[in-house]
PyMOL Python script that loads the backbone (N, CA, C, O; Angstrom):
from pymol import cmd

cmd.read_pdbstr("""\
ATOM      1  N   UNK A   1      83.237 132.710 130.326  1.00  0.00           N
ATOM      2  CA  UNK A   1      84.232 133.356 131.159  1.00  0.00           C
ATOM      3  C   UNK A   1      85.384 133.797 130.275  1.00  0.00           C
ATOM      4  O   UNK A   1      85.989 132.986 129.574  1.00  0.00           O
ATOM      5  N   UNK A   2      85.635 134.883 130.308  1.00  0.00           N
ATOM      6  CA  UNK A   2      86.824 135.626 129.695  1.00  0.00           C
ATOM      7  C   UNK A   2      87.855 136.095 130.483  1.00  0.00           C
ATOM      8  O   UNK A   2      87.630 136.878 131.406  1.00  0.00           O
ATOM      9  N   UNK A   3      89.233 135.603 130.151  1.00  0.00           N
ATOM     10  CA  UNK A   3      90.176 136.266 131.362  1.00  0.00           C
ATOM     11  C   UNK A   3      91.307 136.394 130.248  1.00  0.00           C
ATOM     12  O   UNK A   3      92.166 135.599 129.865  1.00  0.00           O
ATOM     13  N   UNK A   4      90.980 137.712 129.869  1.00  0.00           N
ATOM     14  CA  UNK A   4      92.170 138.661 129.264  1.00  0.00           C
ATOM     15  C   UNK A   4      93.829 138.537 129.597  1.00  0.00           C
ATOM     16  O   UNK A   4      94.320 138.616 130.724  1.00  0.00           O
ATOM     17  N   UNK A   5      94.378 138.378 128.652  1.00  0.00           N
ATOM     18  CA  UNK A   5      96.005 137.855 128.748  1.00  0.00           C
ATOM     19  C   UNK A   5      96.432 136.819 129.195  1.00  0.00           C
ATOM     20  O   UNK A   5      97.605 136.718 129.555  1.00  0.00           O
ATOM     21  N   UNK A   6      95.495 135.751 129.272  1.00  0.00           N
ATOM     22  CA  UNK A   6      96.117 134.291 129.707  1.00  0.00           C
ATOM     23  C   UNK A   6      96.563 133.306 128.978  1.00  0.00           C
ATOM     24  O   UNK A   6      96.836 132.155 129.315  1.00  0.00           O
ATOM     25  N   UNK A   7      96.659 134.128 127.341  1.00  0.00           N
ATOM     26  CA  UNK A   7      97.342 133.187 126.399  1.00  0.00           C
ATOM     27  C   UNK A   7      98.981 133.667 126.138  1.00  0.00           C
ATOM     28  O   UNK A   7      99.753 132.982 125.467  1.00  0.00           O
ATOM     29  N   UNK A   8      99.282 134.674 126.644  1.00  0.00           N
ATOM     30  CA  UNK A   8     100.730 135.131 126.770  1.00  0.00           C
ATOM     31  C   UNK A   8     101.652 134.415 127.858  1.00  0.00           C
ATOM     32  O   UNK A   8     101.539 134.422 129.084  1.00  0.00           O
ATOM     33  N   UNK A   9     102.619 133.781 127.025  1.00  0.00           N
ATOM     34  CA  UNK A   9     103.512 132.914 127.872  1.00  0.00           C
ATOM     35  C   UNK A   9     104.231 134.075 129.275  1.00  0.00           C
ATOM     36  O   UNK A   9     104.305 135.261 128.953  1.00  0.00           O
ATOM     37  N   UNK A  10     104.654 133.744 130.541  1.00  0.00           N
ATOM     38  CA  UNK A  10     105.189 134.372 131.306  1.00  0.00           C
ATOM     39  C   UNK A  10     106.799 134.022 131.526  1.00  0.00           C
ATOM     40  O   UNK A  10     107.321 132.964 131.174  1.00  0.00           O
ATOM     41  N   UNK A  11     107.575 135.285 132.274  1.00  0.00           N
ATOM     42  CA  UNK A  11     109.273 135.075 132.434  1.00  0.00           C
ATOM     43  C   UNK A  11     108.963 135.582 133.757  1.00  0.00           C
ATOM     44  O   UNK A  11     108.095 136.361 134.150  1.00  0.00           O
ATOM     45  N   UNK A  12     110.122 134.785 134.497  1.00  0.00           N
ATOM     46  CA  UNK A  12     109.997 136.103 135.892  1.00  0.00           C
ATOM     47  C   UNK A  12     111.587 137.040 135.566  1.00  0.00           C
ATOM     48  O   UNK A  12     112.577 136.540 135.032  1.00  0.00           O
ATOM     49  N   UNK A  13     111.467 138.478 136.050  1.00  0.00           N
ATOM     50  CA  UNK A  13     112.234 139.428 135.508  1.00  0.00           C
ATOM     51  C   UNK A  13     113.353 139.064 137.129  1.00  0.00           C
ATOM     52  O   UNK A  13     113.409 138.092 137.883  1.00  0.00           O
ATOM     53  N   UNK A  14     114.095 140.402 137.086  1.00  0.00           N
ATOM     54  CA  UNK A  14     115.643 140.241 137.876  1.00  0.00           C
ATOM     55  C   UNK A  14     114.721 139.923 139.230  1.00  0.00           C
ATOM     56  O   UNK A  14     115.000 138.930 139.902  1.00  0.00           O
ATOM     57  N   UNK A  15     113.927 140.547 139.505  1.00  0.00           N
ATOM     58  CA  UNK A  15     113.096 140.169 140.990  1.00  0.00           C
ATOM     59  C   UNK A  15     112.184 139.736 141.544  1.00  0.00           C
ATOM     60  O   UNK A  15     111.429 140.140 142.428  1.00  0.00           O
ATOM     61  N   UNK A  16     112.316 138.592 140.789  1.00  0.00           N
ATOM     62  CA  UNK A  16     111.357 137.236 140.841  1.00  0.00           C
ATOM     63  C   UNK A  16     109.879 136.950 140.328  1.00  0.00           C
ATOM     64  O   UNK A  16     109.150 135.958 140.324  1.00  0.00           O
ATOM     65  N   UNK A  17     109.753 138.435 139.844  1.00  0.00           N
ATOM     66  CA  UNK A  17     108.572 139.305 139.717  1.00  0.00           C
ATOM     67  C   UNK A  17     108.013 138.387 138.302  1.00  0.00           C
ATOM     68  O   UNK A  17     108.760 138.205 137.340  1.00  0.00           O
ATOM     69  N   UNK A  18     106.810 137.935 138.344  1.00  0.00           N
ATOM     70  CA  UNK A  18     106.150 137.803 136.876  1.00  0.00           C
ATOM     71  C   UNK A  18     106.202 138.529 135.824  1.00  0.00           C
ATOM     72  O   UNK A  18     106.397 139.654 136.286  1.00  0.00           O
ATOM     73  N   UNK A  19     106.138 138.654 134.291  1.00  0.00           N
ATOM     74  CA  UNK A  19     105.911 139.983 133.372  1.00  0.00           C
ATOM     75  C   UNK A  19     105.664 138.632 132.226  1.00  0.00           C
ATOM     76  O   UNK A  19     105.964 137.438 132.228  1.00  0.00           O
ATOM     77  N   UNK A  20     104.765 139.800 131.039  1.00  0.00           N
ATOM     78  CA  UNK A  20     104.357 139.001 130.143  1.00  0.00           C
ATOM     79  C   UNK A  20     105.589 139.273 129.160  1.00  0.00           C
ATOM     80  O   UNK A  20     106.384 140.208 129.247  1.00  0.00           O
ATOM     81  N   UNK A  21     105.572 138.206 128.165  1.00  0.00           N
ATOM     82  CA  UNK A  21     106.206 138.216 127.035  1.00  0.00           C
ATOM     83  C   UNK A  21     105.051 138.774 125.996  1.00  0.00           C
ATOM     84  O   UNK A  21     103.877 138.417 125.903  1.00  0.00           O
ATOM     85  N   UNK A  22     105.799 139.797 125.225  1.00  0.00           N
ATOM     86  CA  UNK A  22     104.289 140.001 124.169  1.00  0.00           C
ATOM     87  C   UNK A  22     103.408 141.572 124.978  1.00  0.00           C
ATOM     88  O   UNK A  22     103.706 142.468 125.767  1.00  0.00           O
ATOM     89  N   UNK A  23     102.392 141.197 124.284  1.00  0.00           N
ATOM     90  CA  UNK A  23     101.432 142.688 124.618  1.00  0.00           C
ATOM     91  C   UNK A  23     100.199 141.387 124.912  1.00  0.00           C
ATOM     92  O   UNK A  23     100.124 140.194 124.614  1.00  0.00           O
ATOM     93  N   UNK A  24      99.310 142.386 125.672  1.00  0.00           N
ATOM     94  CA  UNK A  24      98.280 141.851 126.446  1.00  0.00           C
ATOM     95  C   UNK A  24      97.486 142.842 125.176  1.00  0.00           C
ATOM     96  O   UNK A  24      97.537 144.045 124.922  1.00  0.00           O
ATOM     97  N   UNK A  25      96.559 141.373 124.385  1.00  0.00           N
ATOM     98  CA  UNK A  25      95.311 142.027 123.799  1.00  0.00           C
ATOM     99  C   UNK A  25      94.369 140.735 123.399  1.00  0.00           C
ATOM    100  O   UNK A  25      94.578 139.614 122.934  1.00  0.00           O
ATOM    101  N   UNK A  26      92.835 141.744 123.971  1.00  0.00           N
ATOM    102  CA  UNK A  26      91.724 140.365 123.644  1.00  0.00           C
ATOM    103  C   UNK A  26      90.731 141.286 123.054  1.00  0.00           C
ATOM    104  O   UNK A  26      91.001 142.487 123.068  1.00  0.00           O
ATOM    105  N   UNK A  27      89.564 140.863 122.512  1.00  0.00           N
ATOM    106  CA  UNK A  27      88.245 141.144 122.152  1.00  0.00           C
ATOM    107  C   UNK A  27      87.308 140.472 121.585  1.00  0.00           C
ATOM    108  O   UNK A  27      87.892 139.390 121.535  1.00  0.00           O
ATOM    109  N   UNK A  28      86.082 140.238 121.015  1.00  0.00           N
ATOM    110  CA  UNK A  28      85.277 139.454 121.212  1.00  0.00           C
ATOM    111  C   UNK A  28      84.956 140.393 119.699  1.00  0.00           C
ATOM    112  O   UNK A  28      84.813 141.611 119.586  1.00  0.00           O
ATOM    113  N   UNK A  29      84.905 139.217 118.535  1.00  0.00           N
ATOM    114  CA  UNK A  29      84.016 139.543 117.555  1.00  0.00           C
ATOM    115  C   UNK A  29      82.685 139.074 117.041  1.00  0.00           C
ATOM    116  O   UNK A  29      82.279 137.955 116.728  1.00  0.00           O
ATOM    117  N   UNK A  30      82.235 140.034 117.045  1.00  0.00           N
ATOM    118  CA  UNK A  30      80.336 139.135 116.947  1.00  0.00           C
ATOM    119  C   UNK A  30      79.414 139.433 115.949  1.00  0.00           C
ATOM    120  O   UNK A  30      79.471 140.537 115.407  1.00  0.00           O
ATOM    121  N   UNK A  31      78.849 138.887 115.731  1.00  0.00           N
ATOM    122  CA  UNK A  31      78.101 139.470 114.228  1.00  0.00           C
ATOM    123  C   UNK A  31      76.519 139.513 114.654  1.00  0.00           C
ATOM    124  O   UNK A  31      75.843 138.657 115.226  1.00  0.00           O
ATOM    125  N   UNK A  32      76.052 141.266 114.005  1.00  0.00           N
ATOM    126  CA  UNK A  32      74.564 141.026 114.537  1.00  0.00           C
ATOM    127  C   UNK A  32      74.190 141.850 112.982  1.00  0.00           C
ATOM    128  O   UNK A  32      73.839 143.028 112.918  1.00  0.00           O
ATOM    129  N   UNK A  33      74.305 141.222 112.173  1.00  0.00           N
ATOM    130  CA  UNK A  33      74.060 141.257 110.967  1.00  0.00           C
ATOM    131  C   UNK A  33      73.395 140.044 110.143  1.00  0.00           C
ATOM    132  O   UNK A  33      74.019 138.995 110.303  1.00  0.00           O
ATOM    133  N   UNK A  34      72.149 139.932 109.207  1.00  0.00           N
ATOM    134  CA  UNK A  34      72.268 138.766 108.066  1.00  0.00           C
ATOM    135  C   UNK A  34      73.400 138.443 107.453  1.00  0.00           C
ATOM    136  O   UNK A  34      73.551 137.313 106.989  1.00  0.00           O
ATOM    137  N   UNK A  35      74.399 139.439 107.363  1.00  0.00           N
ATOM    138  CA  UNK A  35      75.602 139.012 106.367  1.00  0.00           C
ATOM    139  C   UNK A  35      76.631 138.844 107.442  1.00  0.00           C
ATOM    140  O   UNK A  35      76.781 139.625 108.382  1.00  0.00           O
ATOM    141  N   UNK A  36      77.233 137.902 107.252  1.00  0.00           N
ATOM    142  CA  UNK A  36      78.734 136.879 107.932  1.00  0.00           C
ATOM    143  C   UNK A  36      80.073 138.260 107.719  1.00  0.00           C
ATOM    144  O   UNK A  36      81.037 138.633 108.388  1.00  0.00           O
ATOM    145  N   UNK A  37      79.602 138.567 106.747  1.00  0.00           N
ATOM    146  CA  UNK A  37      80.913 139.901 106.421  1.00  0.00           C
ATOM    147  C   UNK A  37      80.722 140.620 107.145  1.00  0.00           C
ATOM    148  O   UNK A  37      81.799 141.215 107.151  1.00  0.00           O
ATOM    149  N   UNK A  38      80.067 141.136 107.914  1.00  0.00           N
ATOM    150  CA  UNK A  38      79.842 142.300 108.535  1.00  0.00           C
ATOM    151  C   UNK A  38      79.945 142.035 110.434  1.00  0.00           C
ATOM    152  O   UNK A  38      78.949 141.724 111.088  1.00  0.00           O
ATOM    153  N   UNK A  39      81.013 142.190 110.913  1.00  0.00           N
ATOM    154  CA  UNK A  39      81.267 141.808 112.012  1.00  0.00           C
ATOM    155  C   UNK A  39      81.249 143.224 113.379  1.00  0.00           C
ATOM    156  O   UNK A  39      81.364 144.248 112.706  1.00  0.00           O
ATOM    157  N   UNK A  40      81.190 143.497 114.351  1.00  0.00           N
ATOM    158  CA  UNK A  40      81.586 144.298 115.692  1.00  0.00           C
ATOM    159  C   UNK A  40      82.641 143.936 116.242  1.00  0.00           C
ATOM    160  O   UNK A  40      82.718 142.710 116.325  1.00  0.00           O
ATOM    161  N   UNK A  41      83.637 144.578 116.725  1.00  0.00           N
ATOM    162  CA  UNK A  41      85.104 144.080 117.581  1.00  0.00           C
ATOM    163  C   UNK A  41      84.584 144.613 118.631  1.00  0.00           C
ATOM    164  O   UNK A  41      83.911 145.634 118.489  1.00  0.00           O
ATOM    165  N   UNK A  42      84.754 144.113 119.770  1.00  0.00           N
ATOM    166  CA  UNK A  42      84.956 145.072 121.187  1.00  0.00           C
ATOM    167  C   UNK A  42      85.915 144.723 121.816  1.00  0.00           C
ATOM    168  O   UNK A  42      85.905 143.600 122.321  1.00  0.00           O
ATOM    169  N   UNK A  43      87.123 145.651 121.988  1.00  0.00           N
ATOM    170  CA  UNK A  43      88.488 145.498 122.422  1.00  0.00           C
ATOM    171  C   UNK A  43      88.067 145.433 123.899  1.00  0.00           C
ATOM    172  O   UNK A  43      87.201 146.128 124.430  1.00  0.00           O
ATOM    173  N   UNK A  44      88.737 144.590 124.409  1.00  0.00           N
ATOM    174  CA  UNK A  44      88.587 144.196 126.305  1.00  0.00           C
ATOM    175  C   UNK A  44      89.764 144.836 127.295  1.00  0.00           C
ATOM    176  O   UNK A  44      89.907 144.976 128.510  1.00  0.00           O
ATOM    177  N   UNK A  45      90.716 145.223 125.793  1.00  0.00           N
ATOM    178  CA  UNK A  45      91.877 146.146 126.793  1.00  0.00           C
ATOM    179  C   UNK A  45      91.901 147.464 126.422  1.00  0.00           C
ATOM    180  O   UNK A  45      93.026 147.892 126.682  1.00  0.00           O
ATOM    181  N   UNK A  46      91.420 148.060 126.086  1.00  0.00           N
ATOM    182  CA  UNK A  46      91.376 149.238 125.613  1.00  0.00           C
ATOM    183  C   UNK A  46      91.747 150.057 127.108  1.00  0.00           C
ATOM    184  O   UNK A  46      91.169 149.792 128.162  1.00  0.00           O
ATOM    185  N   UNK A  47      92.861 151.129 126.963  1.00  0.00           N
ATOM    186  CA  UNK A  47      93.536 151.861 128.029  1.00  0.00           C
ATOM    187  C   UNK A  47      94.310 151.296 128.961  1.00  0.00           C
ATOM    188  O   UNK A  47      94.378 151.724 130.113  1.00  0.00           O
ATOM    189  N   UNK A  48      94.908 150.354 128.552  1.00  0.00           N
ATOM    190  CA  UNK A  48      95.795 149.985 129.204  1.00  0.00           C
ATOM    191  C   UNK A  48      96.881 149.687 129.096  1.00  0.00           C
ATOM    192  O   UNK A  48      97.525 149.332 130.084  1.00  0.00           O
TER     193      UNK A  48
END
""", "prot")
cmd.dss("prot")
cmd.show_as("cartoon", "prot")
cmd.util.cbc("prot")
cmd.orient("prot")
């Protein structure tokens, strides 16, 4: 289970409202290679 931006601490702003501190970014690096050097990123926030 992956749930994108839940390591960014939270403030509530003038109207009580939640907002993150920081930028919201996750992705998953995986290797489908023999060699360990050679990795894939897939960004999970991309456009947003």
């Amino acid at each position: 289970l992956l749930v994108p931006g839940h390591d960014l601490p939270m403030v509530l702003d003038a109207e009580g409202r939640p907002s993150f501190v920081g930028t919201r970014e996750a992705a998953i690096t995986a290797w489908f290679d023999d060699n360990l050097e050679k990795t894939t990123r897939f960004e999970l926030t991309v456009g947003r």
